[in-house]
C-alpha positions as a Markdown table, in Angstrom:
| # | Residue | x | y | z |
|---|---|---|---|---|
| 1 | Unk | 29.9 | -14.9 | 6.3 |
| 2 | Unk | 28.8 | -11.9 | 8.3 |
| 3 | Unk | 27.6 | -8.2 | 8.4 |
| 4 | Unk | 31.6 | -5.9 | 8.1 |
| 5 | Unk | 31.8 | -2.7 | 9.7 |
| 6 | Unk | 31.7 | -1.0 | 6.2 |
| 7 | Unk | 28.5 | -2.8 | 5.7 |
| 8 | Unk | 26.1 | -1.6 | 9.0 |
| 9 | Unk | 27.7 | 1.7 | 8.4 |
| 10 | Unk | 26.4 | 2.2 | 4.8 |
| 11 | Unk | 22.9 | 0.8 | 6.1 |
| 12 | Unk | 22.8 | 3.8 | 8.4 |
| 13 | Unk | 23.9 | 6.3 | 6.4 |
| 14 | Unk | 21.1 | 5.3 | 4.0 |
| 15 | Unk | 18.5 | 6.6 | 6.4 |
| 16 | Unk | 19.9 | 9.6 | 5.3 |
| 17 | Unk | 18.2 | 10.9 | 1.6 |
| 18 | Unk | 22.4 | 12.8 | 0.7 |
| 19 | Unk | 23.5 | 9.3 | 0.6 |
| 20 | Unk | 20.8 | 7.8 | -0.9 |
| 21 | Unk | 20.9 | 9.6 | -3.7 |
| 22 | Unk | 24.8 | 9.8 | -3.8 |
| 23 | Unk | 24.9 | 5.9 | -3.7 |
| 24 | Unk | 21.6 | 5.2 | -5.4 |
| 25 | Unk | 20.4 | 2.6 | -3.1 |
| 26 | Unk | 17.7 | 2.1 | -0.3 |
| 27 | Unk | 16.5 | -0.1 | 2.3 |
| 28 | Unk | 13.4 | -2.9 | 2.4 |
| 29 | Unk | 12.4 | -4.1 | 5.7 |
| 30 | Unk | 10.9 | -7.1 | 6.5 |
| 31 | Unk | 10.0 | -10.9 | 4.6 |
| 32 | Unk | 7.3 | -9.8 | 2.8 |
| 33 | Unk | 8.2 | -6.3 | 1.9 |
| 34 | Unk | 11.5 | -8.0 | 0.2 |
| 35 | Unk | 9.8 | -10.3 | -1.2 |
| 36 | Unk | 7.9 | -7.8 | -3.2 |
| 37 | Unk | 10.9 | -6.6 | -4.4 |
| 38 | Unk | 13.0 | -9.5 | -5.1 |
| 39 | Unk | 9.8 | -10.1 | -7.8 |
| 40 | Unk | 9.8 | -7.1 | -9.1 |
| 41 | Unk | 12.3 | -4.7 | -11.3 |
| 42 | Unk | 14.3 | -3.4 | -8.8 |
| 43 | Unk | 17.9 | -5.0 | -8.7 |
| 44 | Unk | 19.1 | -6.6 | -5.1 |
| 45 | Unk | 22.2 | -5.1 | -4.0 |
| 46 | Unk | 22.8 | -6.9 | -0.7 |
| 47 | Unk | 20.4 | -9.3 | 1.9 |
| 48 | Unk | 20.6 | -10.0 | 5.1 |
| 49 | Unk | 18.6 | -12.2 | 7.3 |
| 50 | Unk | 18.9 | -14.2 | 10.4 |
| 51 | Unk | 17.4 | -17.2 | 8.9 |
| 52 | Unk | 18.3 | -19.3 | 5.8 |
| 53 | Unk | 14.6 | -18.3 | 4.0 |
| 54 | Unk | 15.5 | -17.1 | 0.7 |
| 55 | Unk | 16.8 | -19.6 | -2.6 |
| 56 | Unk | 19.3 | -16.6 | -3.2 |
| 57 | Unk | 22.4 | -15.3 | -2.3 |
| 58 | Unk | 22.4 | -14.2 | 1.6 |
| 59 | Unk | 24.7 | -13.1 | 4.4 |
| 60 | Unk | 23.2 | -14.4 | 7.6 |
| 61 | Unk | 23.4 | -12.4 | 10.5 |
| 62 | Unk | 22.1 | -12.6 | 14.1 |
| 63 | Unk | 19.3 | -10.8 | 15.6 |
| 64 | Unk | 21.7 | -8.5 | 17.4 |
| 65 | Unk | 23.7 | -7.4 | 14.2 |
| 66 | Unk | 19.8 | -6.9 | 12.8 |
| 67 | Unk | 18.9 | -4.5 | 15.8 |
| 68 | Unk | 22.0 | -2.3 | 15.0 |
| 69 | Unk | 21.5 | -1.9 | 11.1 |
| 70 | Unk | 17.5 | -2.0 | 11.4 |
| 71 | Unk | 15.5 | 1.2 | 11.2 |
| 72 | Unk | 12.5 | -0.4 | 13.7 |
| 73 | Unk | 11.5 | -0.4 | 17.0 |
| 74 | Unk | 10.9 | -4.8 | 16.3 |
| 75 | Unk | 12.7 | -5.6 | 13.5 |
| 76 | Unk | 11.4 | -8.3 | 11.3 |
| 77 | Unk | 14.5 | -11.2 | 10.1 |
| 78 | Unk | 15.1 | -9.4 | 7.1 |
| 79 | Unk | 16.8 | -6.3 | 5.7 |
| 80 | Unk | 17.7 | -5.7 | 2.0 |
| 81 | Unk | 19.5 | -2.9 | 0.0 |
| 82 | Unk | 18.0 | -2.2 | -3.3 |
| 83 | Unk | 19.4 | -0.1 | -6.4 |
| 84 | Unk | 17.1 | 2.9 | -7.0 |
| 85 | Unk | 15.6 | 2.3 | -10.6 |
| 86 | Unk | 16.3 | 4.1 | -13.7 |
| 87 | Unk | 13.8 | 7.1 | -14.1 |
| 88 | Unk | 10.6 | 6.2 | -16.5 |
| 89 | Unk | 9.3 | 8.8 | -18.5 |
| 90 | Unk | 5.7 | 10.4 | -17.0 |
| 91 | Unk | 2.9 | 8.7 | -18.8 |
| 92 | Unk | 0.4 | 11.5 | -19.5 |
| 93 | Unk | -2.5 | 9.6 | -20.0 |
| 94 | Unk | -5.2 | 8.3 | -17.5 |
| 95 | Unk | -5.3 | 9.6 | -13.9 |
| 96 | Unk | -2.2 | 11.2 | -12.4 |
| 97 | Unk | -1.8 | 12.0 | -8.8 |
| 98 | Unk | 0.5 | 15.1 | -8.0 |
| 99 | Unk | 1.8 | 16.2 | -5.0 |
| 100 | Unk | 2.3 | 19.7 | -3.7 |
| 101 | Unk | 5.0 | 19.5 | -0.8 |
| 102 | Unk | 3.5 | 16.3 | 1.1 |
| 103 | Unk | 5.9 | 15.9 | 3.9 |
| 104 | Unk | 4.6 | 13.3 | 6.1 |
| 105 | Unk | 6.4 | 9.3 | 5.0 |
| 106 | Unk | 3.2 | 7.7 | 6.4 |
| 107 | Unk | 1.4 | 9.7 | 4.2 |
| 108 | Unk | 3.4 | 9.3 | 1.4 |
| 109 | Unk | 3.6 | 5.5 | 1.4 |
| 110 | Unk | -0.5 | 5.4 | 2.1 |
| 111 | Unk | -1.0 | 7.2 | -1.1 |
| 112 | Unk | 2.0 | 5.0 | -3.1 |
| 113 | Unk | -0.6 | 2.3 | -1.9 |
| 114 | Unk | -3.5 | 3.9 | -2.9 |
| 115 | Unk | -2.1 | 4.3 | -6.2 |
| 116 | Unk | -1.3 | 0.7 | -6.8 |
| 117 | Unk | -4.9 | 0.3 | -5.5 |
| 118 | Unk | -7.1 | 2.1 | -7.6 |
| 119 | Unk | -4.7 | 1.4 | -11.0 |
| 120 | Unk | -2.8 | 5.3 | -10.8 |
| 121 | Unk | 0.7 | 4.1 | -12.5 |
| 122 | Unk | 2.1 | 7.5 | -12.1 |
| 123 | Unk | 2.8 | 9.7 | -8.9 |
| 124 | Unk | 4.0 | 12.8 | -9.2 |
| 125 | Unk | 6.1 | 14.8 | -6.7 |
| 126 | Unk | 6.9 | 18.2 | -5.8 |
| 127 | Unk | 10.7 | 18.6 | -5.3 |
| 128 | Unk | 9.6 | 19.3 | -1.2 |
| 129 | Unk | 7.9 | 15.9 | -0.7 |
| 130 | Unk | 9.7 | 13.7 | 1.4 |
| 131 | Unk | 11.5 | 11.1 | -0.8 |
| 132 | Unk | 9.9 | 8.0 | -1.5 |
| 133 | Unk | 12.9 | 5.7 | -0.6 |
| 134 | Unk | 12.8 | 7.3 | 2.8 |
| 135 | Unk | 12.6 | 3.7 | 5.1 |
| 136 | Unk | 9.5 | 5.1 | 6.5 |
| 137 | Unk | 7.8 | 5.6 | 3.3 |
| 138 | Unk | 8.6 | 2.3 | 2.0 |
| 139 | Unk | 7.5 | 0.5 | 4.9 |
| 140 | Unk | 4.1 | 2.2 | 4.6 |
| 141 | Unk | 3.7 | 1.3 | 1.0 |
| 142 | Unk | 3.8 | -2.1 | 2.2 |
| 143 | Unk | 5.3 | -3.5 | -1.5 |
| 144 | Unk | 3.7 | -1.2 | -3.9 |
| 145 | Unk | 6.0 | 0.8 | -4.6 |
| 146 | Unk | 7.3 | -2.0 | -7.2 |
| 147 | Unk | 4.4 | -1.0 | -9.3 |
| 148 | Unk | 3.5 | 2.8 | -8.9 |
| 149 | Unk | 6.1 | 4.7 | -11.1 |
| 150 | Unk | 7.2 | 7.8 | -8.3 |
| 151 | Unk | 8.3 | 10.9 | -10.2 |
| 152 | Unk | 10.4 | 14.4 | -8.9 |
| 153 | Unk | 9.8 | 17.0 | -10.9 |
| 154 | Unk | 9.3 | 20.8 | -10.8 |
| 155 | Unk | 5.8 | 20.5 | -10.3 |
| 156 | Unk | 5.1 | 24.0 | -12.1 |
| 157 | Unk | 6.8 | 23.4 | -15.1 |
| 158 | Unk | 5.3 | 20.1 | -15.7 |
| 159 | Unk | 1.5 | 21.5 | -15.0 |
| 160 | Unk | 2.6 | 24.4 | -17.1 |
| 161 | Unk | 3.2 | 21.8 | -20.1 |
| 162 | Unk | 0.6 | 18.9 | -19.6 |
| 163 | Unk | -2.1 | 18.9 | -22.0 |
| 164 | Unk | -4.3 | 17.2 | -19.3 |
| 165 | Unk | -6.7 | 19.1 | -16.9 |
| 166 | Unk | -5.5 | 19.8 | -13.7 |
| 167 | Unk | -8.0 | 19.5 | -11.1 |
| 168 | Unk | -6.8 | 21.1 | -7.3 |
| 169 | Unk | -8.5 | 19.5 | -4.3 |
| 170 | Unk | -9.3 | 22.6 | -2.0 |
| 171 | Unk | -11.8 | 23.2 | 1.3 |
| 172 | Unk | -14.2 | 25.3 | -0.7 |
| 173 | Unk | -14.0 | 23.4 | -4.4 |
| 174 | Unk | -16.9 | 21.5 | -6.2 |
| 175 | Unk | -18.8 | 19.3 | -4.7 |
| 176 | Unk | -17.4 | 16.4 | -6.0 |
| 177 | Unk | -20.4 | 14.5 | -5.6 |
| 178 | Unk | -22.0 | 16.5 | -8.0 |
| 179 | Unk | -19.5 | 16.8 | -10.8 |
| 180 | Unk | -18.9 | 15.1 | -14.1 |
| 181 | Unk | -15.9 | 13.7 | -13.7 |
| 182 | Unk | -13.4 | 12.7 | -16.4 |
| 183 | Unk | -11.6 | 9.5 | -17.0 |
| 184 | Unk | -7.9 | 11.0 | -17.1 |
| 185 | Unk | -6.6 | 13.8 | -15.7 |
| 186 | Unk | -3.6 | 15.3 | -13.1 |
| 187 | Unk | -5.5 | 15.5 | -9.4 |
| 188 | Unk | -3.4 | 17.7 | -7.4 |
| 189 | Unk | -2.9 | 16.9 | -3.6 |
| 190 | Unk | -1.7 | 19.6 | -1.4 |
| 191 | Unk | 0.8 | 19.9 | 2.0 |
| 192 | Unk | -0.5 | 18.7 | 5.1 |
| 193 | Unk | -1.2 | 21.9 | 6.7 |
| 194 | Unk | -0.9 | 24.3 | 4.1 |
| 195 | Unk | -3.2 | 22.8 | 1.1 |
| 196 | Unk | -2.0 | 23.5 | -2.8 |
| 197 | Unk | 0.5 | 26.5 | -2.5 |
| 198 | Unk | 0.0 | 29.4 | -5.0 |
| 199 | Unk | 1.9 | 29.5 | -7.1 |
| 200 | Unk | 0.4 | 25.8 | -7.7 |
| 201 | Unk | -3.0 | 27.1 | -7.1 |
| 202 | Unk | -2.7 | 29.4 | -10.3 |
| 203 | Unk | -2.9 | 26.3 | -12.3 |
| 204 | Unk | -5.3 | 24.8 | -11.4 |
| 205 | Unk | -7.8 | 24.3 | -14.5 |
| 206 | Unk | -11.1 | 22.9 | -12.0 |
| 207 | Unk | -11.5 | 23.4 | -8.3 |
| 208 | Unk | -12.5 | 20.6 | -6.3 |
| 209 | Unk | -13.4 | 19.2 | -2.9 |
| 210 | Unk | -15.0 | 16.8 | -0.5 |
| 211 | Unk | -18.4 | 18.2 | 1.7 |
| 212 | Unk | -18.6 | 18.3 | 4.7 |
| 213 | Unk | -21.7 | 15.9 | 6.2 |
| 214 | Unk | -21.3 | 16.3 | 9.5 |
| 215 | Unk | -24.2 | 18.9 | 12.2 |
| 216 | Unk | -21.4 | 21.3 | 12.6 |
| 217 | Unk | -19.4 | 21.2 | 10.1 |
| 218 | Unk | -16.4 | 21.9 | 12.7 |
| 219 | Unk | -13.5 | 20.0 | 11.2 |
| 220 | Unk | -11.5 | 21.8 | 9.3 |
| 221 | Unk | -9.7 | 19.5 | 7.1 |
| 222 | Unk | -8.9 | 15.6 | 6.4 |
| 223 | Unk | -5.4 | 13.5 | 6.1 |
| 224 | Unk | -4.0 | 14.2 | 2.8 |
| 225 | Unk | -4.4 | 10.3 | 2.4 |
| 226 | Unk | -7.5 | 10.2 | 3.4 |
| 227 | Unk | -9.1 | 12.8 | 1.3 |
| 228 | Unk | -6.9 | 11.1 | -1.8 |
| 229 | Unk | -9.0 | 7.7 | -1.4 |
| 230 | Unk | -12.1 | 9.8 | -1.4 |
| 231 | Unk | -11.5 | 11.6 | -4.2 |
| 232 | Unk | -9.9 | 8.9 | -6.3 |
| 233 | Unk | -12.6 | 6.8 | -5.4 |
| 234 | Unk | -15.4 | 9.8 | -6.7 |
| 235 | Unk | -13.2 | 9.6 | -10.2 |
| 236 | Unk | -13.2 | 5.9 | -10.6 |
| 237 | Unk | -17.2 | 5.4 | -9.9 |
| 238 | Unk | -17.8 | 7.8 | -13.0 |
């Protein structure tokens, strides 16, 4: 048994988000990144691999078959299409990270990992941020997305409606450092280049941000997923 036509050219129309969502399906890369799936909750569609590694059912295909349907520069044996879950309903307890129109995948998947990290089971999304089941993104996250819940809402409605404070990570908010810090809460994170946008801004219940240590105090911002480990990790030591 081998890859069809039909089959490599469904895997690269799923780089595309349209189909993903049409067909409600994505690509895993990689052993361990299928793995993590094939032990999780998400339902196997399809595997392929050029060796016989895995005690399920799989179409073996050779390393030249793996190079056309791959999404990598090197790819790694194994590529697997998984059904996109069912939604989950937003818990709206604990910590809650939102983001404002993140666009970057790297980024994305870093914080899906941070999340599985520092125990955030919920990650909300602006309808702009780039979709979670982009390849990109779930390379990044490295397996955890099979246990951070990713959720894409209207971002304003839900704020507008969530009895939880909203805290907004800007350039000139709160020390963090020096703030009493609460045990659950929605932490908004904001676009790349832009921050929180306005309209998102307006809802904002407390204003908060990271200092600046450095002589000069020159740089002018962080990586969105840099400043979310920060700033989760300031919440968690409270």
């Amino acid at each position: 048994m081998s890859i069809t036509k039909n089959e490599i050219k469904l895997i690269r129309a799923l780089q595309q988000k349209k189909v993903r969502n049409q067909e409600q399906l994505f690509i895993v890369e990689g052993i361990k990144g299928v793995r993590e799936f094939l032990n999780s909750h998400f339902e196997l569609y399809k595997l392929f691999s050029t060796e016989s590694i895995f005690d399920i059912d799989t179409t073996l295909i050779s390393e030249q078959d793996l190079q056309k349907i791959s999404a990598l520069k090197s790819p790694n044996t194994t590529l697997a299409i998984f059904r996109k879950p069912m939604e989950q309903p937003i818990r709206e307890s604990g910590l809650l990270i939102a983001l404002d129109d993140v666009r970057d995948p790297g980024n994305l998947g870093t914080i899906i990992r941070l999340c599985d990290w520092y125990g955030i089971e919920h990650l909300i999304c602006s309808l702009e941020t780039v979709d979670c089941y982009n390849s990109k993104v779930v390379q990044a996250t490295m397996g955890s997305l099979t246990r951070v819940y990713v959720h894409y809402i209207n971002l304003g409605d839900f704020l507008k409606q969530t009895k939880l404070n909203v805290f907004g990570t800007f350039m000139n908010g709160d020390n963090i450092y020096s703030e009493t810090l609460p045990n659950e809460g929605v932490i908004i994170m904001g676009n790349e280049a832009n921050g929180i946008s306005p309209n998102i801004e307006l809802l904002v219940d407390k204003r908060i941000g990271i200092p600046r240590f450095g002589k000069l105090k020159a740089i002018e911002s962080l990586n969105v997923a840099t400043a979310t480990a920060i700033i989760l990790s300031a919440f968690k030591m409270k």
